[in-house]
C-alpha positions in Angstrom: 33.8 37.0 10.5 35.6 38.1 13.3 39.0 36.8 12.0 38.1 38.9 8.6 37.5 42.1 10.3 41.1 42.0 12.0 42.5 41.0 8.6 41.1 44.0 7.0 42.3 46.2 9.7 45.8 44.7 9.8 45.7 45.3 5.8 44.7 49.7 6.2 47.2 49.7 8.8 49.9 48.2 6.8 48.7 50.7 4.1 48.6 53.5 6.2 52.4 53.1 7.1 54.0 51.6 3.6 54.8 55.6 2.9 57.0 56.6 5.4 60.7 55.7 5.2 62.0 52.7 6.9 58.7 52.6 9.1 58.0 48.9 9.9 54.5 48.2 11.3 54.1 45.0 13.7 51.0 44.7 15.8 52.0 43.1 19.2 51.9 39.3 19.2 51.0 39.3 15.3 53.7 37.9 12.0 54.7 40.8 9.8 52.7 43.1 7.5 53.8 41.3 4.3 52.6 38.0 6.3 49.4 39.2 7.5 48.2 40.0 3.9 48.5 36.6 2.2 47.4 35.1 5.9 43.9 37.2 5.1 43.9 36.1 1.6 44.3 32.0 2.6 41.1 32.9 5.2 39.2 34.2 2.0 40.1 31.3 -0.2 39.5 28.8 2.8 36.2 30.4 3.4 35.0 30.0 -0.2 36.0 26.9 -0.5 34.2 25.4 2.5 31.2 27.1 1.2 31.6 25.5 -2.2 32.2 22.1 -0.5 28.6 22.6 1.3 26.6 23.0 -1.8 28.3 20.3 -3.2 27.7 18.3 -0.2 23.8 19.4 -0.6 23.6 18.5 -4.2 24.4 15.1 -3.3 21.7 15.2 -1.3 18.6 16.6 -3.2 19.8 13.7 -5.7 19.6 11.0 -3.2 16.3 12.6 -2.3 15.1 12.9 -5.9 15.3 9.2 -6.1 13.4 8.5 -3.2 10.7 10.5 -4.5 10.4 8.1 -7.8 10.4 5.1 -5.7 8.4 5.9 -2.7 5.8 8.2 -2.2 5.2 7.4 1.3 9.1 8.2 2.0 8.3 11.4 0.9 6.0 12.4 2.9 8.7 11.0 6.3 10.9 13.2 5.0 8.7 16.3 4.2 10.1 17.8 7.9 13.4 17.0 7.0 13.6 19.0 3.7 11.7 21.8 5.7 14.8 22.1 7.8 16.8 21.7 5.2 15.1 24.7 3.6 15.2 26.4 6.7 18.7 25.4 6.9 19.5 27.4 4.1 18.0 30.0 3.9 19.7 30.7 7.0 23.1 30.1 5.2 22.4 32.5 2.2 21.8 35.3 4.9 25.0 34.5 6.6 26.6 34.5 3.4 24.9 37.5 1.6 26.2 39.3 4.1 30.0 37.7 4.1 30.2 38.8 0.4 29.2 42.2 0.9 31.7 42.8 3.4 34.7 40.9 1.6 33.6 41.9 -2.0 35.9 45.4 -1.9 38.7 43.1 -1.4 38.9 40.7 -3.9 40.5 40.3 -6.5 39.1 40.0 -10.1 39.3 36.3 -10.2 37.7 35.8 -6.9 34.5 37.7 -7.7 34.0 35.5 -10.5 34.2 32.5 -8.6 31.9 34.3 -5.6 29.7 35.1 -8.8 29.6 31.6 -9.5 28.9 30.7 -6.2 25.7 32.8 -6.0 24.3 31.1 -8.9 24.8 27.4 -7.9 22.7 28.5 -4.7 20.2 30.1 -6.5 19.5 26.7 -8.2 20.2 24.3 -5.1 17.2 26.7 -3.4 15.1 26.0 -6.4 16.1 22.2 -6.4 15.0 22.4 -3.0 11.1 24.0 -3.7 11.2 21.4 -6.7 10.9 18.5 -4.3 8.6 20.3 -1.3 6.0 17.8 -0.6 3.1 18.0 -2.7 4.5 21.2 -4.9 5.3 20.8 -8.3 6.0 23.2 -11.1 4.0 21.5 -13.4 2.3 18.1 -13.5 5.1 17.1 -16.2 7.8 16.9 -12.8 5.2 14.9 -11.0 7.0 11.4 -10.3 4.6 9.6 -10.0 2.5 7.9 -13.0 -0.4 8.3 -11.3 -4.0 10.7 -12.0 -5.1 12.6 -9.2 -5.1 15.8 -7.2 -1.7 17.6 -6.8 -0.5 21.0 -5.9 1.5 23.0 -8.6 3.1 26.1 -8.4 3.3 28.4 -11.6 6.4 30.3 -10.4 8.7 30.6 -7.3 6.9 33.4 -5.8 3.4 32.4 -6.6 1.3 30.1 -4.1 0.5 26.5 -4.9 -3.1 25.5 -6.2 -4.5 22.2 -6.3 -5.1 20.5 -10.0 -5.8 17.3 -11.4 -3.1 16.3 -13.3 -3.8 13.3 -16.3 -1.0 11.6 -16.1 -1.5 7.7 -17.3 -3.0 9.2 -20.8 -1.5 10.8 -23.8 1.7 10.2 -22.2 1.1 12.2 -19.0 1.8 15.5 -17.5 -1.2 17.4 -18.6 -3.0 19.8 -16.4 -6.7 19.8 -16.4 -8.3 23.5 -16.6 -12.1 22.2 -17.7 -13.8 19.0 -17.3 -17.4 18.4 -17.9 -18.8 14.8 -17.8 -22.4 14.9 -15.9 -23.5 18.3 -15.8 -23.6 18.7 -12.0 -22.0 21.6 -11.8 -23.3 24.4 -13.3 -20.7 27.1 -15.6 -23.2 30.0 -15.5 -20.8 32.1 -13.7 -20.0 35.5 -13.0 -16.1 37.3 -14.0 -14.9 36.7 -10.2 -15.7 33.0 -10.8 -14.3 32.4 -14.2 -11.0 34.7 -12.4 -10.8 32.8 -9.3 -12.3 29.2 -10.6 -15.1 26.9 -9.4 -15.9 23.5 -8.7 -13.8 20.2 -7.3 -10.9 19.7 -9.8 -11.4 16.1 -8.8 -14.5 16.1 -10.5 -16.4 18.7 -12.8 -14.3 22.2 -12.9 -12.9 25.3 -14.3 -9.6 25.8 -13.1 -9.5 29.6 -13.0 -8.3 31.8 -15.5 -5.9 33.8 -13.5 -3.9 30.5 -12.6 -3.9 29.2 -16.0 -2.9 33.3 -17.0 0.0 32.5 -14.6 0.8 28.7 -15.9 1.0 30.1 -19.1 3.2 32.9 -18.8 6.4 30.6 -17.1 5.9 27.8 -19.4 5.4 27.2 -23.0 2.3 25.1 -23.3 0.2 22.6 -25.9 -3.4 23.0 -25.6 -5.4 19.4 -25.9 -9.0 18.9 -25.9 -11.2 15.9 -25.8 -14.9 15.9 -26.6 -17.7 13.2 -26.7 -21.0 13.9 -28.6 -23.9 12.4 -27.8 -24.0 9.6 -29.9 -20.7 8.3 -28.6 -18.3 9.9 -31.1 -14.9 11.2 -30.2 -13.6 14.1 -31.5 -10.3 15.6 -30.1 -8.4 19.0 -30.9 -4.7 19.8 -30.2 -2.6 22.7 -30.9 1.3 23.1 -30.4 1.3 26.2 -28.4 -1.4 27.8 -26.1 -1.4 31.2 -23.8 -3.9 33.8 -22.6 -3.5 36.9 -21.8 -3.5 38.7 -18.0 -6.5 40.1 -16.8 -6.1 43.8 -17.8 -5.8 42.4 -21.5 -9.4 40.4 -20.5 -7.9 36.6 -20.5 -8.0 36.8 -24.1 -6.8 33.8 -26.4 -3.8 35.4 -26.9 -1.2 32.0 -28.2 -3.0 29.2 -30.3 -1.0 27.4 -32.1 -0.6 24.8 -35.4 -4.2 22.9 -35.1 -4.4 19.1 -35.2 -6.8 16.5 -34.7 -10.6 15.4 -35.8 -12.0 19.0 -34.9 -10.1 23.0 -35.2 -12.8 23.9 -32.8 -10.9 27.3 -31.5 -10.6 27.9 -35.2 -11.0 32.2 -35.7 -11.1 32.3 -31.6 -7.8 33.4 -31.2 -7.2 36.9 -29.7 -10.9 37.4 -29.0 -11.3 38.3 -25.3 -12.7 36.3 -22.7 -16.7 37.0 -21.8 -18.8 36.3 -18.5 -22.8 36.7 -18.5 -21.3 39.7 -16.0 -18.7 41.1 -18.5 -19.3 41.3 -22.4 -16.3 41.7 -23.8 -17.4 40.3 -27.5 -15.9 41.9 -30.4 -19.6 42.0 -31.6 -21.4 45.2 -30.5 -25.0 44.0 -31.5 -25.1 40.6 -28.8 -24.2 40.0 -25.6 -23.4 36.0 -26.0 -21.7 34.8 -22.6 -25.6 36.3 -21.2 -27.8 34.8 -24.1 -25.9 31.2 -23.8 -25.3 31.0 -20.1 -21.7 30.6 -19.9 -18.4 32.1 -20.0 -16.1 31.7 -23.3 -13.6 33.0 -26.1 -16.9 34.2 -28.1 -16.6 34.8 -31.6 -19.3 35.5 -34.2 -21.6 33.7 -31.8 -20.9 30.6 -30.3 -19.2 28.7 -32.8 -17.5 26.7 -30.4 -18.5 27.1 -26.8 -17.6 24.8 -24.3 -19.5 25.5 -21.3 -23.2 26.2 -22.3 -26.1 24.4 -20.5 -27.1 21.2 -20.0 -30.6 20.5 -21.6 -30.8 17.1 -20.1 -28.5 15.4 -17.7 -26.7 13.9 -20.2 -25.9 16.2 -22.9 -23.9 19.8 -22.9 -25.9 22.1 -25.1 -22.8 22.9 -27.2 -22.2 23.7 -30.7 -19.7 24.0 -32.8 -19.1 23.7 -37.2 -17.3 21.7 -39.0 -17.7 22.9 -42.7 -21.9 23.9 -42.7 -22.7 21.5 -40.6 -23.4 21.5 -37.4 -22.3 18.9 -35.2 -24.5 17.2 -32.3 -24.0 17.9 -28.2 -21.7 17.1 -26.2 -21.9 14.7 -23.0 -18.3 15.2 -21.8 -15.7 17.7 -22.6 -12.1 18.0 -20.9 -9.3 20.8 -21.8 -5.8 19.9 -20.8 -2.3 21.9 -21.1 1.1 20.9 -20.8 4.5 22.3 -20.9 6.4 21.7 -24.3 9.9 21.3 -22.6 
């Protein structure tokens, strides 16, 4: 830095003299005017180079440390410190060189700012690389290595803390992210807004996963929607649509992406865009009834309960649930289970 600062000045002096008539500037002990510019402009090149070798150098790597993760999980966790200082590492280096470019950027040339420009971007994704492979944080269950169910923390977005889910990842080809699951009815979904917001229960076992994280999921990825239902006389029944979003909570959660329906059951069938109600918080389209109070539960309600996932148990078996296929009406449920997953 210091070496760039006495180029600059070497350069305004020169500058400052080229007008007057045989004038011939020299600093004491330094190499010509003419010299000292293209001496500046090798430090510049020199300098951007070096840093274009280090993210190289790093690249390599978060590769090497990318396979590791797919091979051994406990090697992960050994070198969870490492990747720390790593990120510690350079974070420190984007400072450093935040500052270098604002400094040299009025004295580059054309061609060098798009290189510099260039620069900025390939550490913009070697920092994301870098949070991709933090211990325990994933972006989605889909960049989980490992082929293994269980409890992991995800991340919707860069800025956003990590939550812990339960991802499904040996069935239906893996990466899903569980937001409901319902299988013995010892948790109870009688919940007030704050609850539904915030989410409730063990995501290892019985859970809601919380609206405002799934808002968030949602909004940086494209998602499917899955469902898988049980009845109590041991039928399975299953619903899947191609694309699935709700809304934030100013706009109430509401269904506000469901997409091409198929499967055994359409059970969100005519749900889409209604608003999300607590037995705290009616926000039915239906004036006359109040349904997320009369049934105990919060849900996308519309005209009724036509499908309604998290009702009461009348037993400890069996949801009291309902939903219609055609004019019938099928039985309860004894297990339900909503899943999402990135398209891409």
């Amino acid at each position: 830095m210091e070496h760039l600062v006495w180029c600059i000045l070497v350069s305004l002096t020169v500058a400052a003299n080229s007008d007057k008539p045989n004038s011939k500037t020299v600093l004491p002990n330094t190499p010509e005017s003419s010299d000292l510019s293209g001496f500046a402009l090798e430090i510049i090149l020199s300098r951007l180079e070096s840093l274009s070798h280090q993210f190289q150098t790093l690249q390599q790597e978060v590769q090497k440390q990318r396979e590791s993760n797919d091979e051994n999980r406990k090697q992960l966790q050994q070198s969870h410190e490492l990747l720390a200082k790593m990120q510690q590492e350079m974070q420190q280096k984007h400072t450093l060189s935040q500052k270098s470019i604002a400094d040299i950027r009025g004295v580059l040339s054309k061609d060098l700012q798009q290189k510099l420009t260039t620069l900025e971007r390939d550490h913009k994704q070697m920092r994301n690389v870098l949070l991709d492979i933090e211990l325990g944080s994933y972006r989605s269950c889909k960049d989980v290595p490992l082929k293994v169910s269980g409890q992991y923390k995800i991340r919707a977005n860069e800025a956003s803390l990590p939550f812990r889910a339960h991802c499904e990842q040996e069935q239906f080809d893996g990466g899903w992210l569980i937001i409901q699951h319902r299988f013995d009815g010892t948790l109870h979904f009688n919940r007030s807004w704050t609850e539904y917001r915030n989410g409730f229960g063990d995501v290892n076992g019985e859970h809601w996963l919380g609206l405002e994280k799934v808002y968030q999921f949602t909004k940086e990825h494209n998602c499917e929607l899955f469902v898988q239902m049980m009845e109590s006389n041991g039928t399975l029944n299953s619903a899947r649509y191609n694309a699935f979003a709700i809304g934030s909570e100013a706009e109430r959660y509401n269904l506000k992406i469901l997409g091409t329906h198929s499967g055994t059951v359409d059970i969100l069938a005519g749900h889409k865009g209604m608003k999300f109600s607590t037995p705290d918080r009616d926000n039915d389209p239906d004036g006359h009834h109040h349904y997320a109070l009369e049934n105990h539960g919060g849900w996308w309600f519309y005209n009724g309960q036509n499908t309604f996932l998290n009702g009461l148990y009348r037993n400890p078996f069996f949801i009291k649930l309902r939903f219609f296929l055609g004019s019938s009406e099928r039985p309860a449920l004894k297990f339900s289970r909503m899943l999402i997953r990135p398209l891409n």
